[in-house]
N, CA, C and O atoms as a CHARMM CRD file, in Angstrom:
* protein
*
  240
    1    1 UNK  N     14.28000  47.74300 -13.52100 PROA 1      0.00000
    2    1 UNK  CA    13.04500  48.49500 -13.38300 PROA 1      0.00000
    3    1 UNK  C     13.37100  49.83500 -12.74400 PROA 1      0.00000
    4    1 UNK  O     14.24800  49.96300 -11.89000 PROA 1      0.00000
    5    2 UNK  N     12.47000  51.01900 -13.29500 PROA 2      0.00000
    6    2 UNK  CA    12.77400  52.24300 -12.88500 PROA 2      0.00000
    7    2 UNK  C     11.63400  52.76100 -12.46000 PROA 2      0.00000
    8    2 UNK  O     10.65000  52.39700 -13.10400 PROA 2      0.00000
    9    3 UNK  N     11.38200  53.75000 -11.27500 PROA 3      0.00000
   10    3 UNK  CA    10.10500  53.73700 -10.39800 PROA 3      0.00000
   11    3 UNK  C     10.31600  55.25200 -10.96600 PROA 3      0.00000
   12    3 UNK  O     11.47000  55.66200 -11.09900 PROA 3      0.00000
   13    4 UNK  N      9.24800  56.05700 -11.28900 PROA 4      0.00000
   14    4 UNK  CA     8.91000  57.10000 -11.84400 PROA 4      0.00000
   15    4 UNK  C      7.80800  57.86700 -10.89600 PROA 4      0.00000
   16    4 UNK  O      6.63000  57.59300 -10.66900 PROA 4      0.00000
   17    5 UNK  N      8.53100  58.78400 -10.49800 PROA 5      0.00000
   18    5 UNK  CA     6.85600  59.88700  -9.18100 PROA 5      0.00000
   19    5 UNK  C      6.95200  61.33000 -10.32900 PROA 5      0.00000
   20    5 UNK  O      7.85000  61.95300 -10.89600 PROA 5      0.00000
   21    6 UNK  N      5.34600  61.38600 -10.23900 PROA 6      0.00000
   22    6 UNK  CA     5.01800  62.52400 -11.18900 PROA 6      0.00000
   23    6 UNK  C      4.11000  63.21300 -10.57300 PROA 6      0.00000
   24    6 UNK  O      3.05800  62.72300 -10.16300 PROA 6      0.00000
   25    7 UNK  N      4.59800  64.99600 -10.39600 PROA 7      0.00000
   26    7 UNK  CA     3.57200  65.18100  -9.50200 PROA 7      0.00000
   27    7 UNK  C      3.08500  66.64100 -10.55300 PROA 7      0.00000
   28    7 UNK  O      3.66300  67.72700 -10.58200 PROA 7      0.00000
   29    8 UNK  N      1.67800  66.16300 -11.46100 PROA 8      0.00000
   30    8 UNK  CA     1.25900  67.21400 -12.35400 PROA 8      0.00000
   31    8 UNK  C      0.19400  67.90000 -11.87900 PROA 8      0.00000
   32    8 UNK  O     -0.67200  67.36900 -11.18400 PROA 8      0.00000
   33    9 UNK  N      0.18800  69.19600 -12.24300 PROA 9      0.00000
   34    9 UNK  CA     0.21600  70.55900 -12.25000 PROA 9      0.00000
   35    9 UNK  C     -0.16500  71.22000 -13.30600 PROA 9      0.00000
   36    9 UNK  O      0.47700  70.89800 -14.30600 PROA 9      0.00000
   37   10 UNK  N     -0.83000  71.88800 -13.44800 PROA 10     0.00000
   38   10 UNK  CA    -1.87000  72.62800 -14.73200 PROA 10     0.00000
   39   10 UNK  C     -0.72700  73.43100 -15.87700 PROA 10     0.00000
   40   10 UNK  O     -0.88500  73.45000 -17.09800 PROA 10     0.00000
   41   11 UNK  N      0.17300  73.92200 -15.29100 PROA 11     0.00000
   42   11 UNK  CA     1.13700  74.64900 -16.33900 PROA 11     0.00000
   43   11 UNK  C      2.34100  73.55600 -16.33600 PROA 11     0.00000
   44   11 UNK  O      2.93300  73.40700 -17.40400 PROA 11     0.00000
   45   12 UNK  N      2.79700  72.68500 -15.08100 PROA 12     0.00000
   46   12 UNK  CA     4.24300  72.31100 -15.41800 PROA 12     0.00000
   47   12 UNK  C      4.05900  70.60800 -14.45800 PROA 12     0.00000
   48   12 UNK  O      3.09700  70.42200 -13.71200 PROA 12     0.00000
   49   13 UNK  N      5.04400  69.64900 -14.65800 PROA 13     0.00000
   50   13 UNK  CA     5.17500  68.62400 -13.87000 PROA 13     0.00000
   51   13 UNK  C      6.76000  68.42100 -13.30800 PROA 13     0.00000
   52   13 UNK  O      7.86500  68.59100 -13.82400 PROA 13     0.00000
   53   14 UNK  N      6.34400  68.02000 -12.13300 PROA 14     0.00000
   54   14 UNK  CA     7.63500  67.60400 -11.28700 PROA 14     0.00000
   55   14 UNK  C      8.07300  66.17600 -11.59100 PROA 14     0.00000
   56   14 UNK  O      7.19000  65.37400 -11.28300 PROA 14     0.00000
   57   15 UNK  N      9.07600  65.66200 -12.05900 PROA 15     0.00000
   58   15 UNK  CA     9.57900  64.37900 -11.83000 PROA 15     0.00000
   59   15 UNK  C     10.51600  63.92100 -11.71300 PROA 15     0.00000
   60   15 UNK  O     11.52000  64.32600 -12.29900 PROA 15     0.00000
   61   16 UNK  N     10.49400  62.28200 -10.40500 PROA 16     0.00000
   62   16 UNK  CA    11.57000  61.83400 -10.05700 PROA 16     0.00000
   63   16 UNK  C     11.92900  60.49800 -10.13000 PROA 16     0.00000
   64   16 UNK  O     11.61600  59.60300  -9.34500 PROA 16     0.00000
   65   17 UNK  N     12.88900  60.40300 -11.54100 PROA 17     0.00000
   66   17 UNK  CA    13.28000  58.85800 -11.54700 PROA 17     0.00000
   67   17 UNK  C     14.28100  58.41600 -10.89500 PROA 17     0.00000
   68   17 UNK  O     15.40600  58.91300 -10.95400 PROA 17     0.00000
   69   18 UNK  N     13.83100  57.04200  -9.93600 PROA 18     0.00000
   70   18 UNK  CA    15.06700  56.20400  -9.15200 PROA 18     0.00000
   71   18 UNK  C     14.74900  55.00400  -9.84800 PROA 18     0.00000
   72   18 UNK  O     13.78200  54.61000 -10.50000 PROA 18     0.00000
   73   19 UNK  N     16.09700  54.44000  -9.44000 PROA 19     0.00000
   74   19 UNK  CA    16.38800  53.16800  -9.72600 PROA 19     0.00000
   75   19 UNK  C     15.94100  52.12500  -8.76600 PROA 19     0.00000
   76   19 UNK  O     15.09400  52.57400  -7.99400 PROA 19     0.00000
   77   20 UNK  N     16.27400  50.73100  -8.54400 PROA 20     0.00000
   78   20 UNK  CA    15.75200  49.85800  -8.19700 PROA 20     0.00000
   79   20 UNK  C     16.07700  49.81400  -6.67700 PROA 20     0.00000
   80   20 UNK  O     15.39400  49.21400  -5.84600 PROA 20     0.00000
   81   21 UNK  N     17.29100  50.58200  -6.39800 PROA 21     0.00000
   82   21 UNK  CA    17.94700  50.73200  -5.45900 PROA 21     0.00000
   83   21 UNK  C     17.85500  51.82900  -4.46800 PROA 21     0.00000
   84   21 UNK  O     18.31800  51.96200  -3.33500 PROA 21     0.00000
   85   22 UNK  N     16.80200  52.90100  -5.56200 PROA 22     0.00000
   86   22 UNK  CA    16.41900  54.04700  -4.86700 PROA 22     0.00000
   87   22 UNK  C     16.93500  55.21200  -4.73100 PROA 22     0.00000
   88   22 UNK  O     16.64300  56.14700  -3.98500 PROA 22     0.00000
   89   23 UNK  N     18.15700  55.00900  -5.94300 PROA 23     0.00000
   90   23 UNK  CA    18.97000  56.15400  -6.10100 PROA 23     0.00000
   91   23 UNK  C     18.12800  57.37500  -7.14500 PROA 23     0.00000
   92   23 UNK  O     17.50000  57.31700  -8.20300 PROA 23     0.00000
   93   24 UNK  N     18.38100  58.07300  -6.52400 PROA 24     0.00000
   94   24 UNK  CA    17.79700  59.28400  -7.86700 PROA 24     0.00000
   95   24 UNK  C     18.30900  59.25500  -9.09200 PROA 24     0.00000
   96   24 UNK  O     19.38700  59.84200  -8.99600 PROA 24     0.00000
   97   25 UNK  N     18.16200  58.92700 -10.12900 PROA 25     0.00000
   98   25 UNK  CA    18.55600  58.78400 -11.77700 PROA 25     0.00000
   99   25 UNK  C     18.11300  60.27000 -12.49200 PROA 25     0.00000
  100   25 UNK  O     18.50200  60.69100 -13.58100 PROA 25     0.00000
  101   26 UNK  N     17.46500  60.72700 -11.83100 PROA 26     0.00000
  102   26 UNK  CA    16.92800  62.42300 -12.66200 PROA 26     0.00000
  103   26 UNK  C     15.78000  63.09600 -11.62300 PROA 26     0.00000
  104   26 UNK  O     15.31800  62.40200 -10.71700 PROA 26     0.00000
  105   27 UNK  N     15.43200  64.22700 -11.77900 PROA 27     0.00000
  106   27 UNK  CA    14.60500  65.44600 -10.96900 PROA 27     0.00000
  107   27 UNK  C     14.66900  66.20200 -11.85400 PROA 27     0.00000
  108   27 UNK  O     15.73500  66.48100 -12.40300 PROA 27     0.00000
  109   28 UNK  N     13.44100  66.73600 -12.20800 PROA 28     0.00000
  110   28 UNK  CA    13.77600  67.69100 -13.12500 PROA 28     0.00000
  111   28 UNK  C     12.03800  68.55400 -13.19400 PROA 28     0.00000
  112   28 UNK  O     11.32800  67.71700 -12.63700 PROA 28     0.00000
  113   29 UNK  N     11.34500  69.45000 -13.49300 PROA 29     0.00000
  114   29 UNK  CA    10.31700  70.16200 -13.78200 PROA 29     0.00000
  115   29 UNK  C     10.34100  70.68800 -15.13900 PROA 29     0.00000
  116   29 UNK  O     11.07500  71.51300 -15.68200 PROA 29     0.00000
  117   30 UNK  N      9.12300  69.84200 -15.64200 PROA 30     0.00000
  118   30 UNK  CA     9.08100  70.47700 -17.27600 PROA 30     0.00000
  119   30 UNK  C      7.58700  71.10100 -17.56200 PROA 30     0.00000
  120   30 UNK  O      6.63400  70.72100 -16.88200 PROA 30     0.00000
  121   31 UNK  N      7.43700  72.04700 -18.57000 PROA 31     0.00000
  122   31 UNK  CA     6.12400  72.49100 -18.84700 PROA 31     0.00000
  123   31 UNK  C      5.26400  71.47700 -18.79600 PROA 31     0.00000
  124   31 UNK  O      5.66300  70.32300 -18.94900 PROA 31     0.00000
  125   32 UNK  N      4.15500  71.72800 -18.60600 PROA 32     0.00000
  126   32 UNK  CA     2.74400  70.49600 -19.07200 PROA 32     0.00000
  127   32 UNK  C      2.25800  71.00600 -20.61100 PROA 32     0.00000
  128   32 UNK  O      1.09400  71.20000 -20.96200 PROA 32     0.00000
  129   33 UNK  N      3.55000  71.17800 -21.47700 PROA 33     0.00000
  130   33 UNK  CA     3.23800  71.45700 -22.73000 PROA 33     0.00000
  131   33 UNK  C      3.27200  69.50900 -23.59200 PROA 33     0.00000
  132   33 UNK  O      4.15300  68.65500 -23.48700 PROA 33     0.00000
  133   34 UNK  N      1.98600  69.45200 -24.33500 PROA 34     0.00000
  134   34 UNK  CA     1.86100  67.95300 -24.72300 PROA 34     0.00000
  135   34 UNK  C      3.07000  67.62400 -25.13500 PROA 34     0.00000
  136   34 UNK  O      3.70900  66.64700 -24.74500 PROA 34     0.00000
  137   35 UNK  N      3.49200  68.61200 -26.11100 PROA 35     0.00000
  138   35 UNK  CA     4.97700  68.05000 -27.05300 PROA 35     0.00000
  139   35 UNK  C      5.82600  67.64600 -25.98300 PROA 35     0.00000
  140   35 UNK  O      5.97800  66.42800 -25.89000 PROA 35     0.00000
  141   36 UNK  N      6.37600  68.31000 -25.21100 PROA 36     0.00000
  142   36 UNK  CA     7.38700  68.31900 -24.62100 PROA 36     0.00000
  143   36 UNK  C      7.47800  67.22800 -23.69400 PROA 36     0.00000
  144   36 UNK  O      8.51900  66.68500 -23.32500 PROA 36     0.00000
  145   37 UNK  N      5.87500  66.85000 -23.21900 PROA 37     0.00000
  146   37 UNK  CA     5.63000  65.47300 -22.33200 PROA 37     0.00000
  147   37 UNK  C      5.94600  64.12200 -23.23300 PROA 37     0.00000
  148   37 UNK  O      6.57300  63.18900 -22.73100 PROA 37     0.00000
  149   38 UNK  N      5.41500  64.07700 -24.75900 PROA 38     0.00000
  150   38 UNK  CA     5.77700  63.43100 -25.13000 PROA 38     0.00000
  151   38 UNK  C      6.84700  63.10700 -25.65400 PROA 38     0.00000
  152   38 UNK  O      6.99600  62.04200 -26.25400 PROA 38     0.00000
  153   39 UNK  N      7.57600  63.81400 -25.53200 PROA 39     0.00000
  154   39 UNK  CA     9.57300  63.77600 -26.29300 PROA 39     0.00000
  155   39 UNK  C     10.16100  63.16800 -24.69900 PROA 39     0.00000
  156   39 UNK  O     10.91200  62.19400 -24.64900 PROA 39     0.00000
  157   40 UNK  N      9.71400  63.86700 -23.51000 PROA 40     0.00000
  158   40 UNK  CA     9.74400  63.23200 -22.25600 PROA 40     0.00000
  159   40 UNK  C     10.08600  61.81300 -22.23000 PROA 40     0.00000
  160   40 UNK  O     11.14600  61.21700 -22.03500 PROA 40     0.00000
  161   41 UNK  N      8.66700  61.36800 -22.52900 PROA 41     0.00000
  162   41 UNK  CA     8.61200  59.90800 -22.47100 PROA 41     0.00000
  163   41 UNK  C      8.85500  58.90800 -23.15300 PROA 41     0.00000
  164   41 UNK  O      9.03200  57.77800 -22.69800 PROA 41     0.00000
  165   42 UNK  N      8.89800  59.31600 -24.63900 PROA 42     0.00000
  166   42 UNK  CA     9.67700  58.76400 -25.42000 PROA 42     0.00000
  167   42 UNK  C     11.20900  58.75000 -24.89000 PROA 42     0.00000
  168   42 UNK  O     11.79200  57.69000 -24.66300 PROA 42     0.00000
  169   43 UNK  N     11.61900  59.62200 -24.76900 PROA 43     0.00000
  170   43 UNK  CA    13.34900  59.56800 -24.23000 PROA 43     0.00000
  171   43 UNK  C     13.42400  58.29500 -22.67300 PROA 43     0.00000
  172   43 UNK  O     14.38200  57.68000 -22.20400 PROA 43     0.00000
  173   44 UNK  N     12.32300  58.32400 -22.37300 PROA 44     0.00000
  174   44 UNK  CA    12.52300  57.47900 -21.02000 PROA 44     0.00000
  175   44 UNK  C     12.27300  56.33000 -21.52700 PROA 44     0.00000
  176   44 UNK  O     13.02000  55.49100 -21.02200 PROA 44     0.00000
  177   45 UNK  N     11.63800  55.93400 -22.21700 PROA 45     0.00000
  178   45 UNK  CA    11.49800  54.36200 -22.64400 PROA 45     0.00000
  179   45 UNK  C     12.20900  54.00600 -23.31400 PROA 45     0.00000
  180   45 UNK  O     12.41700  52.79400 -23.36900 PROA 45     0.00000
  181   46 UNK  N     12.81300  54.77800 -24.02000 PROA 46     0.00000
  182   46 UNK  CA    14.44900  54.39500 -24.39600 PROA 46     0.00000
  183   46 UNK  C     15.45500  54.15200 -23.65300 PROA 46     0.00000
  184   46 UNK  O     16.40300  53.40900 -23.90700 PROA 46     0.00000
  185   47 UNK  N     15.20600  54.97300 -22.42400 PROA 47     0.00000
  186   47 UNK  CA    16.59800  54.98300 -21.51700 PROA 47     0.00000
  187   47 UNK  C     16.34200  53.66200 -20.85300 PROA 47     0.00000
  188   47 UNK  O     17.35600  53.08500 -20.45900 PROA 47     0.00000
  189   48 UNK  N     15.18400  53.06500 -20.64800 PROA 48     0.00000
  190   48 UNK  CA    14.66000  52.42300 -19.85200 PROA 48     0.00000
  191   48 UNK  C     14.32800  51.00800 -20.03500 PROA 48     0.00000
  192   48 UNK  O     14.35900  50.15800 -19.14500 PROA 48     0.00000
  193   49 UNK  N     14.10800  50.88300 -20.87400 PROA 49     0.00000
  194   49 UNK  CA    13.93400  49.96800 -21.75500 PROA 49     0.00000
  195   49 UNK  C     14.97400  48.40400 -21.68600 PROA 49     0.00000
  196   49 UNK  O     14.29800  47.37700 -21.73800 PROA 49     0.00000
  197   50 UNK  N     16.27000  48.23600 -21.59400 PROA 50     0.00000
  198   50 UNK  CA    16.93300  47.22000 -21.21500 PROA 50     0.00000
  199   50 UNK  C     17.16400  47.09800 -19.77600 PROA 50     0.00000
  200   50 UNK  O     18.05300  46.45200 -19.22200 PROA 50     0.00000
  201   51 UNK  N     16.17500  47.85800 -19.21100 PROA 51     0.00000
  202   51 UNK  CA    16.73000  47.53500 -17.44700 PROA 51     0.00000
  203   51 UNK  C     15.11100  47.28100 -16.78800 PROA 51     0.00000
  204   51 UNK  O     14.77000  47.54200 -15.63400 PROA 51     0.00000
  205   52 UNK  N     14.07100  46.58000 -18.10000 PROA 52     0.00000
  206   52 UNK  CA    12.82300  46.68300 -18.16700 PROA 52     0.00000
  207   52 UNK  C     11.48000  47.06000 -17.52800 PROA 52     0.00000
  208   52 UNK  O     10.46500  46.58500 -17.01900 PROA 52     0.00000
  209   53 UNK  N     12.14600  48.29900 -17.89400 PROA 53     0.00000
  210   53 UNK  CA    11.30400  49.76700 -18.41000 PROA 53     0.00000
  211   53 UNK  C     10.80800  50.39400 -16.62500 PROA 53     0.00000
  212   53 UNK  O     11.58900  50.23200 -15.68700 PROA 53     0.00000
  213   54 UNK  N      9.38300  51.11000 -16.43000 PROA 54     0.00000
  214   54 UNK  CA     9.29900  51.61700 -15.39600 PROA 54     0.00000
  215   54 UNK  C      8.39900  51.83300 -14.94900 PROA 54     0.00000
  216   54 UNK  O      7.59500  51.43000 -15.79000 PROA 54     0.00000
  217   55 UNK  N      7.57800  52.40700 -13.75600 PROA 55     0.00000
  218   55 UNK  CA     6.63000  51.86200 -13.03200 PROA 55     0.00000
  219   55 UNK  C      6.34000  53.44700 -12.59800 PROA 55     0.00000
  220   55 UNK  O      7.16100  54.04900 -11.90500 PROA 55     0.00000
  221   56 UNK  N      5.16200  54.04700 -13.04000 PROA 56     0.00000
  222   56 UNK  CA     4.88000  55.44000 -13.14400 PROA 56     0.00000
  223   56 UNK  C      3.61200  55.70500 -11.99300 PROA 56     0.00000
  224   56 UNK  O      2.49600  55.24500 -12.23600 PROA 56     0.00000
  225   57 UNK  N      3.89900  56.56000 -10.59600 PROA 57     0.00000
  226   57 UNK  CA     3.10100  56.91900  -9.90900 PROA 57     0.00000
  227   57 UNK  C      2.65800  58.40900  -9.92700 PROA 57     0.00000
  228   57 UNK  O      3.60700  59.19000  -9.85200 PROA 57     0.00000
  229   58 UNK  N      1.54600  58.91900 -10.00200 PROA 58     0.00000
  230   58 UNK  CA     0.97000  60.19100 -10.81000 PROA 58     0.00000
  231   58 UNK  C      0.73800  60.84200  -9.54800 PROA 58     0.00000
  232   58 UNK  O      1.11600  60.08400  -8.65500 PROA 58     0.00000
  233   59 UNK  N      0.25500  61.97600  -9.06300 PROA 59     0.00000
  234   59 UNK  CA    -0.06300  62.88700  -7.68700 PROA 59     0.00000
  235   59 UNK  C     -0.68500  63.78300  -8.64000 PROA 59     0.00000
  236   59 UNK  O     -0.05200  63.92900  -9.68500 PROA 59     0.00000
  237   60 UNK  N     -1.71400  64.38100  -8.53400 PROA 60     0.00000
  238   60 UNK  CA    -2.55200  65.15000  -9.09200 PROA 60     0.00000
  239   60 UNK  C     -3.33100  65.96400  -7.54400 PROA 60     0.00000
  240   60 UNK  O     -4.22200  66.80400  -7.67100 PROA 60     0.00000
């Protein structure tokens, strides 16, 4: 399991995936453009997916 913090923002989002252990796995800031959120998350449920999958906390 992979714990996911998302902290969105009208033009862009911050996010930080750790592992189970609490290690940072990625940080990264991407536009709040739809496409790009969704190629996002598609790529994460792939990555994510045999270590079953991940647990998404939002900050607005």
């Amino acid at each position: 399991m992979y714990y996911l913090g998302i902290d969105l923002h009208k033009s862009q989002i911050t996010i930080n995936l750790r592992n189970e252990d609490g290690k940072i796995v990625k940080q990264s800031q991407m536009s709040a453009d739809h496409a790009k959120i969704a190629e996002f998350f598609g790529n994460l449920q792939k990555q994510t997916d045999s270590d079953g999958g991940y647990m998404a906390i939002v900050e607005i």
